[in-house]
N, C-alpha and C positions, 0 to 999 in steps of 0.2 A: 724570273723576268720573262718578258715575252719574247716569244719565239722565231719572232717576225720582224726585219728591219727592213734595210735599203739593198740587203742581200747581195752577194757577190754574181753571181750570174747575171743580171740584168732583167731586163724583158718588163713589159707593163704588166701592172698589179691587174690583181682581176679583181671585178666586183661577184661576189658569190649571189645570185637573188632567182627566183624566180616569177615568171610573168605571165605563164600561162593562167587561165580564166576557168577552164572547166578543165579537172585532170585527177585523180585516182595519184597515182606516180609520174615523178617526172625527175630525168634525171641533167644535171647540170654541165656545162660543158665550155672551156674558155671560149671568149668573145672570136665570134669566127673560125671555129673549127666544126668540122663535121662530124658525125659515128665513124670512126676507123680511119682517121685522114690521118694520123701523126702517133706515133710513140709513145708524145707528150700528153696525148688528149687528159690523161688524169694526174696531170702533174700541177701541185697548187703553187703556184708564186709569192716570193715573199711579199708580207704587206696588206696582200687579200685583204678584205672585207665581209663579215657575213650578214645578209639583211634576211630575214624570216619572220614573217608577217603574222600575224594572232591567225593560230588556227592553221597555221602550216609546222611541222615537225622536220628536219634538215637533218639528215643521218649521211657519215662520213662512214664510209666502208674502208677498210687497211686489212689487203690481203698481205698477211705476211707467211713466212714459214710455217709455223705454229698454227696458222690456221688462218680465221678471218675475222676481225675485230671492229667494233663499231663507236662511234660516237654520236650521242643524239642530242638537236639544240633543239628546244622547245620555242616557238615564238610568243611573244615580239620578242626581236633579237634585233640587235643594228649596232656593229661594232667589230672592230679588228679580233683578227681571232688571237685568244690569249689562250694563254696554257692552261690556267682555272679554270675555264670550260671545257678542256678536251685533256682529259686524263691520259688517254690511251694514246691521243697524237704528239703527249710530251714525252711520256716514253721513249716512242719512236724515232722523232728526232734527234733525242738528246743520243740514243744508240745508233741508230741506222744513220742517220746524216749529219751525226755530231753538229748538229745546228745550224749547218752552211748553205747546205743543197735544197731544192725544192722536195717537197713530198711526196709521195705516188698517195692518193685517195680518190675513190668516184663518191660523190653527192649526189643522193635521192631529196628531191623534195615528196613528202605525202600528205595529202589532203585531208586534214581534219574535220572542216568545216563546211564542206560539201555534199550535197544530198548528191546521189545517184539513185535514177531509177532506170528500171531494166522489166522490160515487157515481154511476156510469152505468150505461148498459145501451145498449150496441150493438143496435139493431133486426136484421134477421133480412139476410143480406145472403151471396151462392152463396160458396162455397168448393165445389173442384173436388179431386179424388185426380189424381194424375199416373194412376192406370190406368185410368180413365176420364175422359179430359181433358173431353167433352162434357157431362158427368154433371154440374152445380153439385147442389150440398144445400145450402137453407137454413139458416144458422147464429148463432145470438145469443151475444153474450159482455157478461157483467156481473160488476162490480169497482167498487175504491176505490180512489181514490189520495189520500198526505197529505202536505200541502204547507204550507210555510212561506214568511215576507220573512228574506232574510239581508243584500240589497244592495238600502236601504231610495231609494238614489240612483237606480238603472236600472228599480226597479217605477215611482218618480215617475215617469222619462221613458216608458214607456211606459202609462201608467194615470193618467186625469184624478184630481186629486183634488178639485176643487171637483163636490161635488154627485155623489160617488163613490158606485157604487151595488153594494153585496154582491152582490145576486142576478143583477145584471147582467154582474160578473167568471165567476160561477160557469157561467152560461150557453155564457160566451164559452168559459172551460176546457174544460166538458164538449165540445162542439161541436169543438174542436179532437184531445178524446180520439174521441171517434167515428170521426172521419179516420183516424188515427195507427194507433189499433186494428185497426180495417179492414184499412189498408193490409200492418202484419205478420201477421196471425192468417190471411188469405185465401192466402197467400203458403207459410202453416208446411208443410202435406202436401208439395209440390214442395220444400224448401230442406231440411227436418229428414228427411223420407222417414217420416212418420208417417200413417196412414192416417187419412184425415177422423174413420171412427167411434172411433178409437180415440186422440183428440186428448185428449180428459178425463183418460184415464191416464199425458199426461207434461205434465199443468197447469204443473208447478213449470218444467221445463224452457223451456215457452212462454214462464209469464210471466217469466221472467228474460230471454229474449228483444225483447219488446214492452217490458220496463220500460229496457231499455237504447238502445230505439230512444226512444223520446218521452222520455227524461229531458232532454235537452238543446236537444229541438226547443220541449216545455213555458217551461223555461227562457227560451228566447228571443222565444218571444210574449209571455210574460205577466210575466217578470220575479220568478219566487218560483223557489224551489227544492224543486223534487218531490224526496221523502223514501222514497217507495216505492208502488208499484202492488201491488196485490193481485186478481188476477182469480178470483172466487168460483166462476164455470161457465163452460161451454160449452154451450148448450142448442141443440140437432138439432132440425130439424121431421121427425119420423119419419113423418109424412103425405106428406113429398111422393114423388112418383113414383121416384125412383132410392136412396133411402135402402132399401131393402130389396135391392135388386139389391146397389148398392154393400156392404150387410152378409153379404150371403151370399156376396160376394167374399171380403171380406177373411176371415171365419168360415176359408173353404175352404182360404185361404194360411196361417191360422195353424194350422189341423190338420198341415198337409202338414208344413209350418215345424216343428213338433212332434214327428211321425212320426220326422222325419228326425232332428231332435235325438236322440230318445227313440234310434233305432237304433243311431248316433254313438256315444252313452254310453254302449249296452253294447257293441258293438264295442271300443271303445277300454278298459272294463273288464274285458274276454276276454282280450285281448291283454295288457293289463299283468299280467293274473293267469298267462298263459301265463311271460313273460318272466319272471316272480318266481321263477317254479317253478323256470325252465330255468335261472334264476342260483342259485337253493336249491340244485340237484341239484350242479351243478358245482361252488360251493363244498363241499357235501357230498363231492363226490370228491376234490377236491384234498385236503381234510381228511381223507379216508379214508386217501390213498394216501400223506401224511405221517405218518399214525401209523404208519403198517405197513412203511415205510421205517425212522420211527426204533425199533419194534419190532426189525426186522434188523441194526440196528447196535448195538441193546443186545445181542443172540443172539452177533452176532461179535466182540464186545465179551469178552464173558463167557469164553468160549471161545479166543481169542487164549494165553492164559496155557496154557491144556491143551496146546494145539499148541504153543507153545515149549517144554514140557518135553518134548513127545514131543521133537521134533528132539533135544534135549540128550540124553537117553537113548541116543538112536541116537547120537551120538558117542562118547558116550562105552564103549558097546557097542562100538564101532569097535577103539579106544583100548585096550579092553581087552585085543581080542584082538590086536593088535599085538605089543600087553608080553609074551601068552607065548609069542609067533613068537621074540620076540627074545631069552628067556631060553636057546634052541637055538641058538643062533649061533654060528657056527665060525671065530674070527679068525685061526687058525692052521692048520699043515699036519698038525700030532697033533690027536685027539679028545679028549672029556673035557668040564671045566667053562670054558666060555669068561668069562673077568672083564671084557673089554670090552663082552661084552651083558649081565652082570649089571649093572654099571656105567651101561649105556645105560639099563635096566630100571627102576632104582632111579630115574633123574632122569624117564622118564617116568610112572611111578608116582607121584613129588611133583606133577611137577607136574596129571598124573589124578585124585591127591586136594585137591588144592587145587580146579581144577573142579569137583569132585565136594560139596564144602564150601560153594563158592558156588554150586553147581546146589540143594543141600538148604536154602540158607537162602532162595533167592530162590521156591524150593516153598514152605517155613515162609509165609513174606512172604505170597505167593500166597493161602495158604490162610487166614491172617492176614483180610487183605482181602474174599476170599470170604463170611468166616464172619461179618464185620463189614456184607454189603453187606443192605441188608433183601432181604427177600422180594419180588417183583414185585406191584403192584396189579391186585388181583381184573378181570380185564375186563369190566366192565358193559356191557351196550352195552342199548339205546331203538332202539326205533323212534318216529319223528314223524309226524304227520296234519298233511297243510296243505292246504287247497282241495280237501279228499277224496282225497286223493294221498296214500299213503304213500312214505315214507322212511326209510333206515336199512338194517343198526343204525348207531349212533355210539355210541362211547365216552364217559365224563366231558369230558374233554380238547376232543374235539368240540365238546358243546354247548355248554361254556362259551364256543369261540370263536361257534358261535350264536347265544348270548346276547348276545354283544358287537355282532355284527353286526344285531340284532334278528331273525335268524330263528327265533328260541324265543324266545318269549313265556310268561307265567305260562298264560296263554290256552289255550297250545299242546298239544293232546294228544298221549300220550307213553303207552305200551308196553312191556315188558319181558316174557321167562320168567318165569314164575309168580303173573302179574297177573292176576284174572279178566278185567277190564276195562278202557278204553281209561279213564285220566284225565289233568286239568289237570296239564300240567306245575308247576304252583304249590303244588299238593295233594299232591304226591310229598315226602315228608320226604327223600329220598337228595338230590332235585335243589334241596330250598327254597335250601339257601346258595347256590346258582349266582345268586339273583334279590336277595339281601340288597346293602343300599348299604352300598359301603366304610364303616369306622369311622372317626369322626372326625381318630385317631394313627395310623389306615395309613399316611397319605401320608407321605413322610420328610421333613424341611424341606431348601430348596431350598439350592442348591450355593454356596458362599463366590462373592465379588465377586473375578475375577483381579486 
């Protein structure tokens, strides 16, 4: 049953709640009493109420003999206190006040759902460059860091909460960042290879360093959970004695560092623009010397048919004169008209005209063919400008596989017989279609599934 009625003592029921807005811990106290004014300050009434809001946690302290015991409400909570949520307060009454009397407990409310932030500033403290190991420079670092309670159990064991004091956590935090800070930031020139003067230009890089060293050392003294560091500066005392020396060091290394860069990158853009060339050119030769190859084979192509008819002539020229060797032929011992070489005459004279029938038709044929074949295309040929380097000529054929390969560009200027002047390859109406993108029905659709 619940533990709480109209109770024999009297007195007004208390509303257990708290109201405060910005607060770490806060501890509870009946309506109109003060810290230390009465006896009673931690004595609960029967009837109370406890209200605990999402994101506030309500811990019930009960010092007894035995030690000291606790009870924790998680919020939302809004509701008379019953004994099924407070284990250890049924206990107590059920032995200590046999159910009658008020209870002795103090209530902590703690802040779950509240960001704190807490601002330092590192006083001024040597950081040294590894190339001047001797050389410290006075160096301040100032930042924020925001922190929360998530494990409202392990802040209690490490943080009093009776008579818990804000400003006195805050002190302790700061103090502990000071150390921690310190100890990475003096450390970064040697470990990062970042020169002292030049630590402000990789802030981010630092402070993700430093925030990864104190997140969990934080953690462990104080019990909250650090959410993020933010280091605002770096500030140099450019008064002290090695801060000028040190700067004209490092000045000196980053020119050189520079120099050398700056030289590297055009070296290396010489050199690629040499290689492009010397692979332009050679494609260009290959290309040259396959037109002019399959030039040759179209030439002896063409020609092949002439020279079979020459041969066939000449045979049959042969042939001819054969027939009238043979029409003189003497197969017998008298003179006269021999009929065995007329005979012979006649059969190679068929078959001479049959030859001769398919020598004329495979000529027809021939000529057929010829007169069907088109005409040769015009040889155009370009010269190209590339990195002030001319090249050429090239043919159509060519460029287009230049184009393919991106060595002609729209960009690219281009040349010909009876051009006043060097223009964009782009600007040339002969070459525009070399640059136009395929039409959407070029491509053919792709091959059946075997």
């Amino acid at each position: 049953m619940a533990i709480f009625g109209k109770g024999k003592s009297g007195g007004m029921m208390n509303v257990i709640r708290c109201d405060e807005q910005d607060y770490i811990v806060w501890k509870w106290r009946p309506l109109g009493q003060e810290a230390n004014t009465t006896t009673r300050e931690n004595s609960i009434r029967y009837g109370s109420s406890l209200r605990v809001k999402d994101g506030e946690v309500a811990v019930f302290v009960y010092k007894q003999k035995d030690g000291t015991m606790q009870d924790f409400i998680e919020g939302p909570y809004d509701d008379t206190i019953k004994t099924a949520n407070f284990p250890i307060l049924s206990s107590i009454v059920g032995l200590a006040f046999g159910g009658e009397s008020p209870f002795q407990a103090e209530v902590y409310y703690i802040n779950l759902a509240g960001n704190n932030q807490l601002r330092f500033s590192v006083p001024y403290f040597d950081v040294f460059d590894p190339r001047l190991p001797d050389h410290g420079v006075p160096m301040a670092v100032r930042g924020t860091i925001t922190f929360n309670i998530t494990d409202y159990r392990g802040f209690i064991k490490l943080n009093r909460l009776i008579n818990f004091d804000h400003q006195r956590l805050m002190e302790q935090i700061r103090g502990a960042l000071t150390k921690y800070v310190k100890a990475v930031v003096m450390n970064v020139p040697q470990e990062m290879g970042i020169p002292v003067v030049q630590m402000e230009r990789q802030i981010m890089n630092i402070n993700e360093k430093v925030e990864n060293y104190l997140k969990p050392r934080i953690e462990k003294d104080f019990g909250v959970n650090l959410k993020g560091l933010d280091i605002s500066s770096f500030e140099i005392d450019k008064e002290s004695e090695y801060y000028e020396e040190l700067r004209q060091l490092t000045a000196g290394n980053t020119a050189k560092t520079m120099n050398a860069q700056t030289d590297l990158s055009i070296k290396n853009m010489q050199e690629t623009q040499r290689i492009s060339l010397a692979n332009m050119e050679e494609t260009m030769r290959i290309q040259r010397e396959e037109a002019q190859r399959a030039q040759r084979l179209q030439t002896e192509t063409n020609f092949l048919g002439a020279h079979a008819l020459n041969q066939q002539a000449d045979v049959l020229k042969t042939g001819a004169q054969s027939l009238g060797q043979m029409g003189n032929m003497n197969m017998g011992s008298g003179g006269g008209l021999n009929p065995a070489g007329m005979m012979t005459g006649m059969m190679m004279g068929g078959a001479m005209g049959q030859q001769m029938a398919g020598m004329m038709q495979n000529m027809g044929q021939n000529m057929q063919q010829t007169m069907n074949t088109p005409p040769p295309t015009p040889n155009v040929q370009y010269f190209v400008s590339a990195n002030g380097t001319q090249a050429g000529p090239f043919n159509i054929p060519q460029l287009q596989q230049m184009v393919q390969t991106g060595q002609l560009t729209p960009q690219s200027y281009v040349w010909k017989q009876g051009m006043a002047n060097w223009e964009f390859a782009g600007q040339v109406q002969e070459l525009a279609s070399l640059f136009a993108p395929p039409s959407p029905g070029a491509m053919p659709p792709p091959p059946p599934m075997p």
